[in-house]
Each structure stands twice: as C-alpha cells, then as structure tokens.
Legacy VTK file of the C-alpha trace (Angstrom):
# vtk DataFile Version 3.0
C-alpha trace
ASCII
DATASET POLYDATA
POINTS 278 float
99.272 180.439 129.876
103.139 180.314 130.246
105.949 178.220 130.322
105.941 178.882 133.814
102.091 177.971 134.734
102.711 174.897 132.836
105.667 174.243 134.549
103.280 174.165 138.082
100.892 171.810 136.750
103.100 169.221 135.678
103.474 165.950 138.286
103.767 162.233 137.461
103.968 159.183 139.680
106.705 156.806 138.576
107.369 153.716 138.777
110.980 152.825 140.837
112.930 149.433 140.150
114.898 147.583 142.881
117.931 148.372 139.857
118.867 151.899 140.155
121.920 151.258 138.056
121.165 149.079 135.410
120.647 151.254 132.185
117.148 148.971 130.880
115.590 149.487 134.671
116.492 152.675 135.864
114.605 155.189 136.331
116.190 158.878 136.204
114.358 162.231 137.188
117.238 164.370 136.058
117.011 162.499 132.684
112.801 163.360 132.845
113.276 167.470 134.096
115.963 167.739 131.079
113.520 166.167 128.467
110.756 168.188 130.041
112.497 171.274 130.020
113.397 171.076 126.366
109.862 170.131 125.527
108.784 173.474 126.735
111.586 175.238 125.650
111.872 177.000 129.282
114.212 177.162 132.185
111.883 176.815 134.843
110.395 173.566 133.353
113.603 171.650 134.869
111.665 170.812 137.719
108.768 168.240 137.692
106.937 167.372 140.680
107.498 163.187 140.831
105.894 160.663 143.470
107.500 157.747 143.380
106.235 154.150 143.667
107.474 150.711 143.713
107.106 148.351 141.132
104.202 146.449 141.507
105.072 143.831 138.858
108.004 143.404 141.243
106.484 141.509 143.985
106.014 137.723 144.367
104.657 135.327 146.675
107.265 135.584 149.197
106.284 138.312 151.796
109.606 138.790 153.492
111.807 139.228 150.154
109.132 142.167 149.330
109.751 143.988 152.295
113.450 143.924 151.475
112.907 144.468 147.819
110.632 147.337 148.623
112.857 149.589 151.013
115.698 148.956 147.980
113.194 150.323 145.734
112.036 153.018 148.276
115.751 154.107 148.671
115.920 154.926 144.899
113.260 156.937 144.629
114.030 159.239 147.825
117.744 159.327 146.031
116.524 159.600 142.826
114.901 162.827 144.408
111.025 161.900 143.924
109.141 164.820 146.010
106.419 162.088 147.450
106.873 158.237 147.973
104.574 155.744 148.134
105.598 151.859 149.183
104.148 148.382 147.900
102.839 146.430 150.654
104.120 142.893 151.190
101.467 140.816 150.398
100.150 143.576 147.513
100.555 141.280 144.953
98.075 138.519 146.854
95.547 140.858 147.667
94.319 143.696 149.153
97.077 144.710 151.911
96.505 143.891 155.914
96.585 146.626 158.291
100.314 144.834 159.423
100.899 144.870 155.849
100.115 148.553 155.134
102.346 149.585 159.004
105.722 147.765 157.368
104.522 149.593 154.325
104.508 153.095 156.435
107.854 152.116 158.671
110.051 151.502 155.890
109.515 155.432 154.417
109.386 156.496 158.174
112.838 154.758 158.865
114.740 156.567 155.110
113.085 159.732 156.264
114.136 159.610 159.882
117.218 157.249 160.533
118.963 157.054 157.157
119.705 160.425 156.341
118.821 160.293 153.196
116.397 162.964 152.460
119.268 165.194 153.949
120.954 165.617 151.051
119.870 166.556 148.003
121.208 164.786 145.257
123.324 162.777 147.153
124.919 160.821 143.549
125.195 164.124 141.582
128.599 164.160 140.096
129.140 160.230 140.310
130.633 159.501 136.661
128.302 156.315 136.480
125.005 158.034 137.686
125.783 160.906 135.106
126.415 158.926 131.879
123.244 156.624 132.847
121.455 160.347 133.018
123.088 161.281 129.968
121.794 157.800 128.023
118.595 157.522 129.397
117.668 161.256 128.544
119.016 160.549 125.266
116.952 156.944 124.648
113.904 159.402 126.257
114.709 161.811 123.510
114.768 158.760 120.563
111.103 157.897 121.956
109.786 161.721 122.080
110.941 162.147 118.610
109.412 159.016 117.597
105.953 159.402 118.876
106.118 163.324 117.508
106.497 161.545 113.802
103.321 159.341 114.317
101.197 161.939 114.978
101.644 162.541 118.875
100.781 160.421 122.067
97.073 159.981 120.672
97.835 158.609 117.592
101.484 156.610 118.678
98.790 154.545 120.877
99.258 151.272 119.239
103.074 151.916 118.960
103.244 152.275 122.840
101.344 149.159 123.524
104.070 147.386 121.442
106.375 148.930 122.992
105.194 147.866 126.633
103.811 144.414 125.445
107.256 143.935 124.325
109.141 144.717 127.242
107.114 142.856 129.747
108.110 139.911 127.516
111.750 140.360 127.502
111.735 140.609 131.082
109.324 137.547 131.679
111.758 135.528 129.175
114.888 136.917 131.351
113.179 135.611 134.286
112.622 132.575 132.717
115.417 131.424 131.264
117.439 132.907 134.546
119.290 135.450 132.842
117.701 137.860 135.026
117.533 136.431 138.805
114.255 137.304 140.922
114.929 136.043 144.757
112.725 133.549 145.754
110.789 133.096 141.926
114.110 131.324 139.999
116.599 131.083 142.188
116.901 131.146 146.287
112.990 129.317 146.183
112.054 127.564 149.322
109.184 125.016 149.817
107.617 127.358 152.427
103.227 128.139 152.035
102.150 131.151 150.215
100.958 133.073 152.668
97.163 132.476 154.165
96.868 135.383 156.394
95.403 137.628 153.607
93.236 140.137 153.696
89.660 139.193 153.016
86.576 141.494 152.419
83.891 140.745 153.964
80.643 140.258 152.059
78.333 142.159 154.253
80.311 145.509 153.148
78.743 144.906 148.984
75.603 144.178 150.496
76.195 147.888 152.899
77.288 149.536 149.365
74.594 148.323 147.380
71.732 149.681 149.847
73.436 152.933 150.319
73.438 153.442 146.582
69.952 152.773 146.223
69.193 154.988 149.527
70.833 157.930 147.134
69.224 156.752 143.830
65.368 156.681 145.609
66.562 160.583 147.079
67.706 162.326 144.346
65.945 164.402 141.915
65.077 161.852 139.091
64.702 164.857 136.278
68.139 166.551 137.097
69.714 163.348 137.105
68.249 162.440 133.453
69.292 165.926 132.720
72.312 165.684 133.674
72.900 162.092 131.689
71.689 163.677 128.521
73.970 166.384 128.682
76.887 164.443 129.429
75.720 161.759 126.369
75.454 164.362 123.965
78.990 165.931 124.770
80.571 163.036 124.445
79.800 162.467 120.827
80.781 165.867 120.007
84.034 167.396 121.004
83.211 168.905 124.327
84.944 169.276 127.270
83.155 166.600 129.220
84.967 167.335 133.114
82.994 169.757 134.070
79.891 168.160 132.938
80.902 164.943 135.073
81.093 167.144 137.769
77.985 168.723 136.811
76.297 165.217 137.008
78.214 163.539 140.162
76.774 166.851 141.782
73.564 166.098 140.634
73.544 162.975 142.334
74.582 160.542 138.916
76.211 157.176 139.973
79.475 156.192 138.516
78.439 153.332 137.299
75.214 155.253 135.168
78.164 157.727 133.988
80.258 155.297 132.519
76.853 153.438 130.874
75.965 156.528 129.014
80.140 156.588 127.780
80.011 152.766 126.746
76.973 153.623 124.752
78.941 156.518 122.982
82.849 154.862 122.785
81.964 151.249 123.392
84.601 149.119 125.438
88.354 148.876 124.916
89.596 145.783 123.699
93.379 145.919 123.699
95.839 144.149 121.320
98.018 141.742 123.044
100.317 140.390 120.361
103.828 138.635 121.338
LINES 1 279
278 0 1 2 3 4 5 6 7 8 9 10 11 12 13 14 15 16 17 18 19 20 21 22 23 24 25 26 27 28 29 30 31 32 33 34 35 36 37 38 39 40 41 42 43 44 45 46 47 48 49 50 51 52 53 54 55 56 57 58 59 60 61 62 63 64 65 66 67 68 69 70 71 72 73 74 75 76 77 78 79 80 81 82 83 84 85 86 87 88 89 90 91 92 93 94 95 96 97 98 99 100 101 102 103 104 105 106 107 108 109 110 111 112 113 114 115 116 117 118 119 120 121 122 123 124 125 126 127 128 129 130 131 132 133 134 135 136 137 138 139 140 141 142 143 144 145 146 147 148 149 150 151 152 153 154 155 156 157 158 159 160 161 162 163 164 165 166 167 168 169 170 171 172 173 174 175 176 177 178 179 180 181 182 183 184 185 186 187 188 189 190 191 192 193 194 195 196 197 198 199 200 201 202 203 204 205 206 207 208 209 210 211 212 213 214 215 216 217 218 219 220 221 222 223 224 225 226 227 228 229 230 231 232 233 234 235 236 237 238 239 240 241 242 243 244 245 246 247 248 249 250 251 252 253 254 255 256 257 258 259 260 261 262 263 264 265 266 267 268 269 270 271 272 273 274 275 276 277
C-alpha cells in the first residue's frame, strides 16, 4: 500500500467551536493536512477528507441561542474548508431532535450553501496574518502532542494520557464557565426566566415493544447451528489476535444479534470502566 492509497482512506469528523479565532478553541484543517502530511512523509497526504460538526457540548437549554450558535459554528467549518457538514439541532441537547428541529437543522447548511456564498471560495481567510499564525501554532501544539503520544508507546498505549488530557480540558472550560471568565449566552450571563422547552421529542413506547417482537421474529427464523457457529468463531478470535471484522460480518450475515455479539466480547474483554479523576 502507498502513501497515496493511504492518503484516500483517511477522513475524520471534527468537532467545530462557535470560536474560530481563539487559539484554545479553534479548530484548523490546514494545521491537521500539514501534520498529516508529515506523518506520512508524502505530498499527496496534504489533503484529508473532514466532515464537520458542531459542538455538542455547546448547546444549552435555550433553543433559540442554539440556532444562532449553530449557523456560527456551521460557518467555520464550511470556511474552515470541511468537505461535509453536519448541524446540531436546537433542542439536541434535551433530547432526541423534532422533525422542526431537524428542518432548522437542514436550512441553516441550505442557506451557507446557497445564499452566503461561502462555499464559493475556497479558502476564503488564506493569507489573513491572524488565520496563518493560529495555523502555524496550532500545527505546532498538534506536533508537541504527536511527539508526545509517539514516546508513550503510540495512541494504544498514550490511552490513559489522553483521557487526562480531555478530562482536564472539559474542566477548565466548565470552571471558565463558572467563574464567568468564559461567557456562554443564556447559561452565565444574558439568562432569562423563560421554561425549558416542553415540546420535545418523545418516543413512543409501542416502537420497543415493535423492536422487541421483530427481533424475536428473526431469532425463531434463523438457523440456530450457524448462528452458534458463528458466535464461537467470533469468541475464539477475540482472545487471540485475529482480525475480528470480517468475522462480525460473517456472524451479522448469519443472522447474530448485536446485542449476542457484544455478550460473547464482554465475556472475552469485560466492560470499560473509565478513570474520571479531577
């Protein structure tokens, strides 16, 4: 495999804040292709294939501040040159979104894409002194993190490190937020005395009760010994050093429920229980 084949499979959804120039929020995708490309030691590695997302951690109670907060956040990633955008619904943070919900969702891209003019340009900031120095430091602080993980082993190993890492960040934001250093519309500062919202989206119970009969509708029609097979297989693999995707395949095909799959894995790596230390 080349540079170049790895170069195709490459793609990451990020996350983009409401901050595009603050240095400890933004998010920069010419800072990312540079670090990539030097990673692989290859030209045509400068590219990466990024979807873009807001920030879910972002949203609050207040529906009308999200919509706002979400087309900022939207407008930095189609600037920030993301190659496929998905935005937060208002009332994400609630619940599970409402169809009106998931439309402003769908209108706000729909309006960048087709009234702004944005996605006309490419690059529209290249060459703005402030946008290149905040490229230049975040590859750099990128390039401090690479190098730090390489020198505990690699991303496997650097595991607890990058918990830390994240554990510690959320808490220096949360304290920001707290203490007002950082302002949040409508959480500590602008707050009204206005509901939470009561329009949310609720599931109705008749569709678990649907689920659970079509599952066992599938269980009673499948072939009980290629399932078992199948489970076997996919047990012993995984406490060896096999390749287990194809045999999850192997075993959806065979008619193996997700939640029997992940049974036979719990029996083999047991649950996670992260650290959360502060």
């Amino acid at each position: 495999m080349t540079a170049k084949d790895v170069k195709n499979r490459l793609t990451g959804v990020f996350g983009f804040p409401i901050t595009p120039f603050r240095k400890d929020l933004s998010l920069d995708l010419d800072a990312l292709a540079r670090n990539v490309a030097e990673m692989v030691k290859h030209p045509f590695c400068a590219m990466v294939a990024a979807g873009g997302t807001g920030e879910l951690y972002s949203m609050t109670v207040d529906e009308i501040v999200d919509v706002v907060r979400v087309t900022v956040q939207a407008l930095a990633a189609v600037l920030g040159g993301c190659q496929s955008l998905h935005t937060n619904s208002m009332d994400e943070a609630l619940a599970l979104p409402t169809e009106r919900a998931v439309r402003i969702a769908l209108r706000t891209q729909q309006v960048l894409a087709h009234e702004s003019g944005v996605a006309d340009v490419a690059d529209a900031f290249g060459g703005a002194f402030a946008l290149e120095r905040l490229t230049d430091d975040i590859e750099e602080a990128a390039r401090v993190y690479i190098t730090k993980i390489d020198e505990l082993g690699g991303a496997v190993a650097a595991i607890p490190f990058m918990q830390r890492e994240i554990q510690d960040a959320a808490y220096r934001y949360q304290k920001e937020v707290e203490d007002h250093s950082r302002i949040v519309v409508g959480v500590n500062e602008y707050v009204t005395d206005d509901l939470p919202p009561a329009n949310l989206f609720q599931v109705d119970a008749a569709v678990g009760a649907a689920l659970a009969e079509r599952v066992a509708r599938a269980r009673a029609g499948r072939d009980r010994d290629a399932t078992a097979r199948a489970l076997d297989t996919l047990e012993a693999a995984a406490r060896g050093r096999d390749n287990l995707l194809p045999l999850l395949i192997s075993a959806v095909e065979a008619g193996v429920t997700l939640g029997e799959i992940c049974d036979r894995l719990r029996g083999v790596f047991g649950i996670h229980r992260p650290s959360v230390t502060f």
